[in-house]
C-alpha positions as CSV (number, residue, x, y, z in Angstrom):
1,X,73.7,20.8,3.2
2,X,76.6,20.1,0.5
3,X,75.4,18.5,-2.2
4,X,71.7,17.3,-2.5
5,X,69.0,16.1,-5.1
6,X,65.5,17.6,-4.9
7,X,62.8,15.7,-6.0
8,X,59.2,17.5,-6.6
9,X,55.9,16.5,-7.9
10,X,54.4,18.3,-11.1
11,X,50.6,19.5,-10.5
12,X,48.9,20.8,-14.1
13,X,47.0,23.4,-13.2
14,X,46.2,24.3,-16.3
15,X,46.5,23.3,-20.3
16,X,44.6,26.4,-21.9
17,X,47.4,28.1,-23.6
18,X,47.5,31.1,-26.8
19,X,51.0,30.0,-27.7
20,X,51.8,27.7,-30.7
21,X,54.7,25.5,-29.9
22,X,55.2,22.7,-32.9
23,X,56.3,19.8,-30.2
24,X,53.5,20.7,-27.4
25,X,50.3,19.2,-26.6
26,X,49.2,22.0,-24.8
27,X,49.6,24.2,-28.5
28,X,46.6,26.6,-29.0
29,X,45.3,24.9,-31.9
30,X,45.3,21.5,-31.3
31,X,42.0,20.0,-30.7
32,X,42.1,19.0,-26.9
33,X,39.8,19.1,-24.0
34,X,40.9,22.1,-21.9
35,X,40.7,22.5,-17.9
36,X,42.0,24.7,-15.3
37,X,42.1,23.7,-11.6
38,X,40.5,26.0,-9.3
39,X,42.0,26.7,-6.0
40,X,40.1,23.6,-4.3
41,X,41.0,21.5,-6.8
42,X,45.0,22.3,-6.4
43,X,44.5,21.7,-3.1
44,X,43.5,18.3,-3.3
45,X,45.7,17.5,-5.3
46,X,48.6,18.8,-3.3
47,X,47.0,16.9,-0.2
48,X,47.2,13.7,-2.6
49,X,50.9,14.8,-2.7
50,X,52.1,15.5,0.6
51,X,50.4,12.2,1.7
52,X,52.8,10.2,-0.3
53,X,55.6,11.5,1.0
54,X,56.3,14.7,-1.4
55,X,57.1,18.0,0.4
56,X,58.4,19.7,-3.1
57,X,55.3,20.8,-5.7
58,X,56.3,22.2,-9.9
59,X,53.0,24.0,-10.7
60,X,52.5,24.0,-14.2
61,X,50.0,25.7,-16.8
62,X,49.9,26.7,-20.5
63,X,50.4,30.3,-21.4
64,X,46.9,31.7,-21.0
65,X,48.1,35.4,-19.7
66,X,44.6,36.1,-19.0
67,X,43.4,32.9,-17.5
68,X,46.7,31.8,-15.5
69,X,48.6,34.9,-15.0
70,X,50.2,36.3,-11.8
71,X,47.0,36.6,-10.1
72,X,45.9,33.4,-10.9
73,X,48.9,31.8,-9.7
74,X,49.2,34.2,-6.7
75,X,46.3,32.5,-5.6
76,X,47.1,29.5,-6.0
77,X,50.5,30.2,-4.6
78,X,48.5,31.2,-1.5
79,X,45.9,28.7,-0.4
80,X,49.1,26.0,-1.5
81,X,51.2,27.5,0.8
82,X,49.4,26.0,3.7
83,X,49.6,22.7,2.2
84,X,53.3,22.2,0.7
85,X,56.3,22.8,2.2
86,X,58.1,24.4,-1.4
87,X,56.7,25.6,-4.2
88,X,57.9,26.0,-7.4
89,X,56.6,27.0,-11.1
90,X,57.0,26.2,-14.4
91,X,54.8,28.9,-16.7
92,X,55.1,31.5,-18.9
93,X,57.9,33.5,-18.3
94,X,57.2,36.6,-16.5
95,X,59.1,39.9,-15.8
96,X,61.3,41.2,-12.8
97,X,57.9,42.9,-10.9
98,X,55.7,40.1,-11.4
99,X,58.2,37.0,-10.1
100,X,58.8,39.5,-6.7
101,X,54.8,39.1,-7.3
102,X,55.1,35.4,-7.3
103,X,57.7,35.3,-4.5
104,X,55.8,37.2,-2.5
105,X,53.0,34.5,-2.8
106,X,55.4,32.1,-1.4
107,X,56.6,31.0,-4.6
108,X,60.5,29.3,-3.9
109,X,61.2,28.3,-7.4
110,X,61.1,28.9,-11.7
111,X,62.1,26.2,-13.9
112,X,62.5,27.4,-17.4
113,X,63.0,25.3,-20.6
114,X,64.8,27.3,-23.0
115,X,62.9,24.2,-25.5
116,X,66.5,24.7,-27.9
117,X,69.3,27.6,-27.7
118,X,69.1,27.7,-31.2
119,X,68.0,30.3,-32.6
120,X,66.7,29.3,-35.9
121,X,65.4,26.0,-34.3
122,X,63.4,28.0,-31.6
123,X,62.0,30.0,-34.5
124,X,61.4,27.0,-36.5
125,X,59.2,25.5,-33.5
126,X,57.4,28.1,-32.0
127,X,55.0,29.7,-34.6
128,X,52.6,31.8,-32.8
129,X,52.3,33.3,-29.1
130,X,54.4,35.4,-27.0
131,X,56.5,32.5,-26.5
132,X,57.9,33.4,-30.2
133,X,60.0,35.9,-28.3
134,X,63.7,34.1,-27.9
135,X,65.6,37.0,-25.7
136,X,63.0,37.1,-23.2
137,X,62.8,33.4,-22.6
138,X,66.3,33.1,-22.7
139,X,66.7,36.1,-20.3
140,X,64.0,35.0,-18.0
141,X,66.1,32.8,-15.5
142,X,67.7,36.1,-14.6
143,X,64.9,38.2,-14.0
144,X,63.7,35.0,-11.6
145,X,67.0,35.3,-9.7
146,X,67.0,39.2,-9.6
147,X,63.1,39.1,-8.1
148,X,64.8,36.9,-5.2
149,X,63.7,33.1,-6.2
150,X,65.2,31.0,-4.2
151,X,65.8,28.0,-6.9
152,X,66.2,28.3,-10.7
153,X,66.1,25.5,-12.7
154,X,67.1,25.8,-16.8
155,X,66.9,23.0,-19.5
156,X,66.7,21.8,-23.2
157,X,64.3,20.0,-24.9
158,X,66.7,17.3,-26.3
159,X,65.6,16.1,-29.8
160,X,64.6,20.0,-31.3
161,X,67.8,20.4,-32.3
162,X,70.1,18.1,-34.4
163,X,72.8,17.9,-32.1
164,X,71.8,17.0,-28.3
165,X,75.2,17.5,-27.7
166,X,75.3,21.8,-28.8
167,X,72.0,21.5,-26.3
168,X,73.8,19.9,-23.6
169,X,76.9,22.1,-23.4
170,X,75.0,25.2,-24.0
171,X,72.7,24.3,-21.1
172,X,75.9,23.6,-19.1
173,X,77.1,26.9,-20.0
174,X,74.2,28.9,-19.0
175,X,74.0,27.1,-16.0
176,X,77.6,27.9,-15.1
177,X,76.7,32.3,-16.0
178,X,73.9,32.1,-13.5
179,X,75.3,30.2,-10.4
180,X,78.3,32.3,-11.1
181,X,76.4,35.7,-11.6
182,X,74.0,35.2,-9.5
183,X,75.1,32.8,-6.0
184,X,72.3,33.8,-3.8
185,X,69.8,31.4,-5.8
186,X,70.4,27.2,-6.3
């Protein structure tokens, strides 16, 4: 349809998360009232959602492997899919198997902050949890795009680094690799 802008609405499903990220208020050891949705809960929300006109839903969660990994968003994913038109997700970032998983569950989409591409900063912010792990965060968008997701958004978390500007043309650059390298995903 030549060139478009996709709105979506962001539905928390979850802020239990094991990772300690210096700039999150989701970090494991902050001192915050956790809650997970179940699948009824998600569902009203979504129905909240669609009745205001959104057809486009970014689930979100914490990185809790245990209590909101594949199969807790497979679920999810599911009992949505009756609900919302396009789904997308914002999580931890998973391997090749588990986003065919995730597709498979009618996932569409995986946005993926990279927080900063550099990485001494990224070190700097992200003290504890598997998140820790630059490569595979930075690789992820790939792994999205090989396991068939139809969209894959990337970003920076302007303000980590001292220069928004490195952030901006690095995210530009990555951007440009991945439409390039792989075409069959927006």
């Amino acid at each position: 349809f030549g060139r478009t802008m996709h709105l979506y609405a962001p539905v928390y499903l979850s802020n239990e998360c094991l990772t300690t990220c210096g700039y999150c208020g989701f970090a494991r050891t902050l001192p915050v009232a956790r809650k997970t949705l179940g699948e009824a809960e998600a569902v009203r929300e979504a129905r909240h959602l669609t009745a205001q006109g959104f057809r486009s839903l970014l689930l979100l969660t914490g990185e809790h492997e245990r209590l909101t990994g594949v199969e807790f968003l497979e679920r999810h994913l599911r009992v949505l899919a009756g609900v919302v038109p396009s789904i997308s997700i914002e999580v931890q970032v998973w391997g090749e198997a588990e986003y065919r998983r995730l597709r498979a569950a009618g996932c569409e989409g995986v946005v993926i902050y990279q927080e900063t591409y550099d990485p001494g900063r990224y070190a700097e912010v992200h003290l504890g949890g598997r998140k820790r792990n630059y490569r595979w965060r930075l690789l992820g968008p790939e792994r999205a795009a090989r396991a068939g997701m139809r969209r894959v958004g990337i970003g920076a978390l302007l303000g980590l680094h001292d220069d928004w500007r490195f952030e901006a043309i690095v995210v530009a650059a990555h951007a440009r690799f991945l439409m390039r390298r792989y075409w069959r995903s927006q």
